[in-house]
VOPAGU-2260 file (C-alpha; in pm, 1 decimal, decimal comma):
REM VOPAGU-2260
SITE   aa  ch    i         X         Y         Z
SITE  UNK   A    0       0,0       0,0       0,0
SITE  UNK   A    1      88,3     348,3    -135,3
SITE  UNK   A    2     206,5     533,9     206,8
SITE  UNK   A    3      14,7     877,0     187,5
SITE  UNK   A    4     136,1     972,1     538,0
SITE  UNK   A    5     442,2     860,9     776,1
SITE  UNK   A    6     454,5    1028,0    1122,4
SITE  UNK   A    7     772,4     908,1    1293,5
SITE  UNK   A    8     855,4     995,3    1615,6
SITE  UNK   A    9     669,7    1353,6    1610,0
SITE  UNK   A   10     728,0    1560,3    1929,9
SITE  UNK   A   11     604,8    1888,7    2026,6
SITE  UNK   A   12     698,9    2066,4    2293,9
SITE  UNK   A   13     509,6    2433,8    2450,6
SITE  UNK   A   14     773,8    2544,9    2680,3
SITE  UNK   A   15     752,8    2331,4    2975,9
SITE  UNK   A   16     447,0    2112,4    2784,6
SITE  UNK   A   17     525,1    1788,6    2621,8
SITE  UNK   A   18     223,0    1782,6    2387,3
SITE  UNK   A   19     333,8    1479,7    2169,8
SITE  UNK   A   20     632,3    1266,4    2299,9
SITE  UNK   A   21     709,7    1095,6    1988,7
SITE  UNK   A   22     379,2     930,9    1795,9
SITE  UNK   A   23     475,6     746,7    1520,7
SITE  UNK   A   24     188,7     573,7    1240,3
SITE  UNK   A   25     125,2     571,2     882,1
SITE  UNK   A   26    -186,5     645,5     641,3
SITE  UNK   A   27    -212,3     454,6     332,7
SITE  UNK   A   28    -344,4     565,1      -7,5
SITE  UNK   A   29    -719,6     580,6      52,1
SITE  UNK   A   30    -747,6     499,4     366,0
SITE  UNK   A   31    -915,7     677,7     638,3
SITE  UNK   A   32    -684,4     670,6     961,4
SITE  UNK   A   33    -898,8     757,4    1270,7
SITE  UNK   A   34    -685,5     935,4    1593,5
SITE  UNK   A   35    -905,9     936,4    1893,8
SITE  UNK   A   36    -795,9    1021,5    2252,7
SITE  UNK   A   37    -919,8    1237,8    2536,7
SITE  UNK   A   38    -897,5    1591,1    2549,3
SITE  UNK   A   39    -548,9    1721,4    2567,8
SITE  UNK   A   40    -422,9    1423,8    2444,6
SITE  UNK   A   41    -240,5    1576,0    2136,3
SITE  UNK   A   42    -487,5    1502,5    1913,7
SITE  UNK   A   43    -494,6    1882,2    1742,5
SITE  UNK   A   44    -159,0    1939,8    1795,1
SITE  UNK   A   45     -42,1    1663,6    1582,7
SITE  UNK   A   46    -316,7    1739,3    1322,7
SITE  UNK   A   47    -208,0    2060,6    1267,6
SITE  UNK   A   48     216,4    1999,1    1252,6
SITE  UNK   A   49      67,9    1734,0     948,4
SITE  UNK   A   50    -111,0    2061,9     792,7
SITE  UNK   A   51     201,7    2268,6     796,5
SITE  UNK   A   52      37,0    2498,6    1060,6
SITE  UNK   A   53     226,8    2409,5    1373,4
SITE  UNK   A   54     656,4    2344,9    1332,3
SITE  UNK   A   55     752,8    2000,6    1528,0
SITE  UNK   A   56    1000,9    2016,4    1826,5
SITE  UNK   A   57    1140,1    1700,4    1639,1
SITE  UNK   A   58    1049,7    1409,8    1429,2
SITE  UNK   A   59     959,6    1376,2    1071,9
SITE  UNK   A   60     625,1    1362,2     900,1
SITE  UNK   A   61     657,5    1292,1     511,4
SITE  UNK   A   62     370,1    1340,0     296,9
SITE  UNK   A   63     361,1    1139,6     -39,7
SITE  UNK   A   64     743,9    1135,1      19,5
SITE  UNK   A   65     731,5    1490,7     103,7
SITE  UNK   A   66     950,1    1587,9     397,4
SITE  UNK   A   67     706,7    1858,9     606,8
SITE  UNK   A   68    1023,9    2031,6     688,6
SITE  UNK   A   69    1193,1    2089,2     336,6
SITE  UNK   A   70     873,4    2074,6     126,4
SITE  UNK   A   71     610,3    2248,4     318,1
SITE  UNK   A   72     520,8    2428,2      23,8
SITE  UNK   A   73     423,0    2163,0    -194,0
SITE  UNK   A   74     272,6    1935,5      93,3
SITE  UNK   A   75       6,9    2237,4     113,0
SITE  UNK   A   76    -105,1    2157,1    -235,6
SITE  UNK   A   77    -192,0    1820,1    -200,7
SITE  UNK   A   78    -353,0    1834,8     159,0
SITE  UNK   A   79    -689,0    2023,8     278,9
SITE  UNK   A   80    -710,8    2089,8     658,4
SITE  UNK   A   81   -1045,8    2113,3     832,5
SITE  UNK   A   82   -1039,6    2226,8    1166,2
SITE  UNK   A   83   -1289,4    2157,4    1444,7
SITE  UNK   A   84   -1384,0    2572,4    1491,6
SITE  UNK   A   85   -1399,2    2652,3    1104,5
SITE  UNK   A   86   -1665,7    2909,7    1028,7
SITE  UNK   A   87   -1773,2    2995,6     667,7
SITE  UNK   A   88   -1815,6    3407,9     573,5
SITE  UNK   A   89   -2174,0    3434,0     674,1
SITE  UNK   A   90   -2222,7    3767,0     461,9
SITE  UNK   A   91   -2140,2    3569,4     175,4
SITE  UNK   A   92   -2390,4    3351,8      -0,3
SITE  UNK   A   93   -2283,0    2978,0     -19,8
SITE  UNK   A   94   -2231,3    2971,4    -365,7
SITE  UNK   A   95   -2031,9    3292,5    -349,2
SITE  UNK   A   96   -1787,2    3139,3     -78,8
SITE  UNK   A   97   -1764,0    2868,0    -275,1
SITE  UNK   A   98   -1649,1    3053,2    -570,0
SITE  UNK   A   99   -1420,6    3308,5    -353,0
SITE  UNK   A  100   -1273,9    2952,6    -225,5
SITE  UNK   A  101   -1171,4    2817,8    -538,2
SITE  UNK   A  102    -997,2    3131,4    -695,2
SITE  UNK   A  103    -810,0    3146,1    -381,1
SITE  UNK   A  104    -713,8    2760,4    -459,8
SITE  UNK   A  105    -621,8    2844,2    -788,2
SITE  UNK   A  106    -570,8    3147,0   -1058,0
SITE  UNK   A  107    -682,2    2869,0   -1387,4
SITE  UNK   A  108   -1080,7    2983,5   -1430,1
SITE  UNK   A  109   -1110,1    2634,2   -1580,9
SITE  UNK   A  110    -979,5    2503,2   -1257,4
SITE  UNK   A  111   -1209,0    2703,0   -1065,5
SITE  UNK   A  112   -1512,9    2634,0   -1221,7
SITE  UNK   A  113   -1390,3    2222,1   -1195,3
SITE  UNK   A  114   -1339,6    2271,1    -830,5
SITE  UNK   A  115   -1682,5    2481,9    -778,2
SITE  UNK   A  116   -1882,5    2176,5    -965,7
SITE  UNK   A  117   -1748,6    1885,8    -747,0
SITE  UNK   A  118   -1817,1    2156,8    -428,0
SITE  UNK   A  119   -2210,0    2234,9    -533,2
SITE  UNK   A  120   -2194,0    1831,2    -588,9
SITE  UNK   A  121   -2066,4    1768,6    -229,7
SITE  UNK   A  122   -2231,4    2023,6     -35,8
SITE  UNK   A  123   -2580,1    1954,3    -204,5
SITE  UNK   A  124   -2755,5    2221,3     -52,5
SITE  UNK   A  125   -2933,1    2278,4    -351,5
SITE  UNK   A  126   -3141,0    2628,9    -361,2
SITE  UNK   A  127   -3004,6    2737,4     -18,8
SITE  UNK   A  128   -2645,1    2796,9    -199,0
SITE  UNK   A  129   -2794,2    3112,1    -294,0
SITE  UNK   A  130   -2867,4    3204,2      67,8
SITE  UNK   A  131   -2604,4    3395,3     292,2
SITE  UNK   A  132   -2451,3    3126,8     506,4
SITE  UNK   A  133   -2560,2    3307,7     795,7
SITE  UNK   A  134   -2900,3    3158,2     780,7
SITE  UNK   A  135   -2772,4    2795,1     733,1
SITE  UNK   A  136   -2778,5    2550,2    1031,0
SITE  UNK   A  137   -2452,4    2405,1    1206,7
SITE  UNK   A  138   -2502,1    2111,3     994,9
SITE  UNK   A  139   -2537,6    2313,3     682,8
SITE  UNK   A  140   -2281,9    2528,6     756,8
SITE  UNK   A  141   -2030,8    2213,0     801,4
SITE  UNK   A  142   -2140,1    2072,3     460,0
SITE  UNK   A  143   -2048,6    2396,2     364,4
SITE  UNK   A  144   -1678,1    2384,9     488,2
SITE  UNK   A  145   -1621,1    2020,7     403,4
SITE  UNK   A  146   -1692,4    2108,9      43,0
SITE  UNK   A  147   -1482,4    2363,8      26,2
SITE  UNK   A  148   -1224,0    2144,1     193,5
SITE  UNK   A  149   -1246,5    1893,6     -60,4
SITE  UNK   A  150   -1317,1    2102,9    -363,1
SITE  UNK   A  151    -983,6    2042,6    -477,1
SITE  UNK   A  152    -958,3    1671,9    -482,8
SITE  UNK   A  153    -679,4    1717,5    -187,9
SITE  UNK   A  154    -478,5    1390,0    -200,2
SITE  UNK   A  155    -490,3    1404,2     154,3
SITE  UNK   A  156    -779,9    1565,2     368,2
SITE  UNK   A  157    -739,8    1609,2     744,9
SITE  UNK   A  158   -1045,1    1674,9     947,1
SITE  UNK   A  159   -1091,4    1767,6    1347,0
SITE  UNK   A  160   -1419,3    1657,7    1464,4
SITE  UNK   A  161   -1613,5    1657,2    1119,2
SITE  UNK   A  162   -1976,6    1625,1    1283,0
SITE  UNK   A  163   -1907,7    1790,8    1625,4
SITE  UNK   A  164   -2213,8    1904,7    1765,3
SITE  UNK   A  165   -2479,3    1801,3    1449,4
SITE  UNK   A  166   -2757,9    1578,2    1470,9
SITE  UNK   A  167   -2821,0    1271,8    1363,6
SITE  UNK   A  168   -2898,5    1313,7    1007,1
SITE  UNK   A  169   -2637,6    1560,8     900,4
SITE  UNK   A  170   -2417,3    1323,8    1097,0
SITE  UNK   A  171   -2477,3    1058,0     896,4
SITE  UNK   A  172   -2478,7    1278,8     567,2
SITE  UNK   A  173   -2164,5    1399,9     664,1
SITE  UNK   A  174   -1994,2    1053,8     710,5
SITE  UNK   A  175   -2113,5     909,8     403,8
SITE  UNK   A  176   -1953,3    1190,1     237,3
SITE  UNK   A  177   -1621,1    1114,9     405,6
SITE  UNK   A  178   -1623,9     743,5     297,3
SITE  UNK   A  179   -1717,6     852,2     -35,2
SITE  UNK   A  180   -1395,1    1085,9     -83,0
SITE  UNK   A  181   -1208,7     749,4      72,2
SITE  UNK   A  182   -1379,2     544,7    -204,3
SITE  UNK   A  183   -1266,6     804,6    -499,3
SITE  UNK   A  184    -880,5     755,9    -401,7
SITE  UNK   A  185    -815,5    1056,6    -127,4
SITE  UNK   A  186    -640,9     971,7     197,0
SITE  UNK   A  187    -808,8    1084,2     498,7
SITE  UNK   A  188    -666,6    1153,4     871,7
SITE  UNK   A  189    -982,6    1154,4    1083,3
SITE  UNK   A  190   -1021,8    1286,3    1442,2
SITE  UNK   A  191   -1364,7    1273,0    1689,6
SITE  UNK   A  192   -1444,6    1189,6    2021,5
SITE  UNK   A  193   -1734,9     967,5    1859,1
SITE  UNK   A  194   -1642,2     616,7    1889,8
SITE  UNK   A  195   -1884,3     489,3    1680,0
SITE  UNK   A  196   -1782,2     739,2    1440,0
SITE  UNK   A  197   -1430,4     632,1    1405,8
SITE  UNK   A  198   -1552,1     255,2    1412,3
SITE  UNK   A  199   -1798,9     299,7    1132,2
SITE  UNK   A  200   -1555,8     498,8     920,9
SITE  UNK   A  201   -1231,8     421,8     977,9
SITE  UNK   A  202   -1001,6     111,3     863,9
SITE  UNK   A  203    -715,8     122,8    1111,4
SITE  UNK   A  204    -713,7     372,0    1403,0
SITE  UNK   A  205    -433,1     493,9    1643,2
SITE  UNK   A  206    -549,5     572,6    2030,8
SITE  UNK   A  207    -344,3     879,9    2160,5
SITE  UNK   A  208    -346,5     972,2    2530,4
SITE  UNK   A  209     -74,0    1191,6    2700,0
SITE  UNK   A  210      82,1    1242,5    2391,6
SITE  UNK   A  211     178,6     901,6    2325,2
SITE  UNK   A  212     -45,3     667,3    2068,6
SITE  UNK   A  213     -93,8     372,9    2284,3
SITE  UNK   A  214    -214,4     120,3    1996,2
SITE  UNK   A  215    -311,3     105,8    1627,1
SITE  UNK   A  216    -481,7    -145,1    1447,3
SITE  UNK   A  217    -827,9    -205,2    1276,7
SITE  UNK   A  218   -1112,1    -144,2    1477,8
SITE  UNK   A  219   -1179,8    -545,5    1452,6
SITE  UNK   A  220    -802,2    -597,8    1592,9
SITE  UNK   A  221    -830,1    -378,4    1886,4
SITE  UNK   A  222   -1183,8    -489,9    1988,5
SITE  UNK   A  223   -1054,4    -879,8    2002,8
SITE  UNK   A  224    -721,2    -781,2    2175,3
SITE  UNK   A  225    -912,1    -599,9    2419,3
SITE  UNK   A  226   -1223,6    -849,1    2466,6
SITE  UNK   A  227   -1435,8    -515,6    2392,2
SITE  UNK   A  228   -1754,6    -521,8    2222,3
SITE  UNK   A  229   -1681,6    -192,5    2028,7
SITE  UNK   A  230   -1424,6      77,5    2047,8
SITE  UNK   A  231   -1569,3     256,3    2337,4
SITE  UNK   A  232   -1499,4     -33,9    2533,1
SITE  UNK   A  233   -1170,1     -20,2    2435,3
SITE  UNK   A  234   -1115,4     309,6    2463,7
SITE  UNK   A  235   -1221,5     304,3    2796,2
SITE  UNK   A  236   -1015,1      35,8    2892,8
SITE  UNK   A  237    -720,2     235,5    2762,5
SITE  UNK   A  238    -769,0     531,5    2960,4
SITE  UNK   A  239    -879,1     412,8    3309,0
């Protein structure tokens, strides 16, 4: 399998805070890699070193054999970065962010108007694109983001807490959307603090607590190694 991420021994360090004290795991072409752990457990922090945003203390991350160090640059091309407090430009209409998003992706108009398709196809919000996204529900609003996130075709997409705080149904719109990205060839690094989120979309996961990723493995694996029923079991096992 195509490696689309390696993470090897990725530290960060705040002053006196040891956020990550070395996490090390891989992401395969098409997969989607689920990191779950408690709050404070690193889980942002090592999401955004992968997105170029944050500089590690030490370690390497490589991205499609891109070093994060020497070719931050180019790693930014091929990744999109959702994170969990994203908020859309609620003056704007959707369809107008939309379009403002892709000319800031790229300057080709053919591009554009390639990227602003597969986002209208994504977001599906149909008639309400032409509303300001100010009116639009959290669940709307996330659609929103996600397809501007993905617009692109990233080769890798990270996302913090995709479906944080929606309800059922957008939940479940919003996952099927994520598998469906997985199932057209992009690599995605997933993070919630739903369990049966990560179990129902994820093939292999990595547990983080304390800054240290305590296991990986498919969610079938972990549950057998841990005589857990599902990964909340586990999970809980893991952090009591």
């Amino acid at each position: 399998m195509t490696k689309a991420l390696i993470v090897n021994n990725l530290k960060k360090k705040y002053k006196e805070v040891e956020a990550l004290k070395g996490i090390s795991f891989e992401v395969g072409e098409g997969e989607i890699f689920g990191l779950v752990g408690p709050n404070g457990a690193g889980k942002s922090t090592a999401l955004k070193i992968i997105a170029t945003i944050l500089s590690p203390t030490s370690g390497s991350v490589t991205v499609f054999d891109y070093d994060i160090k020497k070719d931050a640059a180019k790693i930014r091309e091929i990744i999109s970065y959702l994170p969990e407090e994203a908020g859309a430009y609620k003056n704007l209409s959707g369809i107008a962010y939309l379009k403002f998003m892709a000319a800031i992706f790229t300057d080709d108009t053919e591009k554009q108007k390639e990227y602003l398709e597969f986002a209208i196809k994504i977001a599906d919000l149909r008639s309400r694109l032409k509303d300001k996204a100010k009116t639009y529900s959290k669940g709307m609003t996330r659609k929103l983001l996600i397809a501007r996130t993905v617009m692109s075709k990233p080769k890798l997409i990270i996302l913090d807490e995709p479906t944080s705080g929606l309800d059922v149904i957008n939940a479940y719109e919003i996952r099927n959307i994520i598998r469906d990205l997985a199932k057209q060839g992009m690599s995605v690094l997933l993070s919630s603090h739903n369990m049966l989120e990560i179990e129902f979309l994820s093939q292999r996961i990595g547990i983080i607590h304390e800054g240290k990723i305590h296991v990986t493995g498919t969610p079938a694996e972990l549950k057998k190694e841990y005589q857990a029923n599902n990964l909340e079991e586990v999970f809980v096992k893991l952090n009591s």
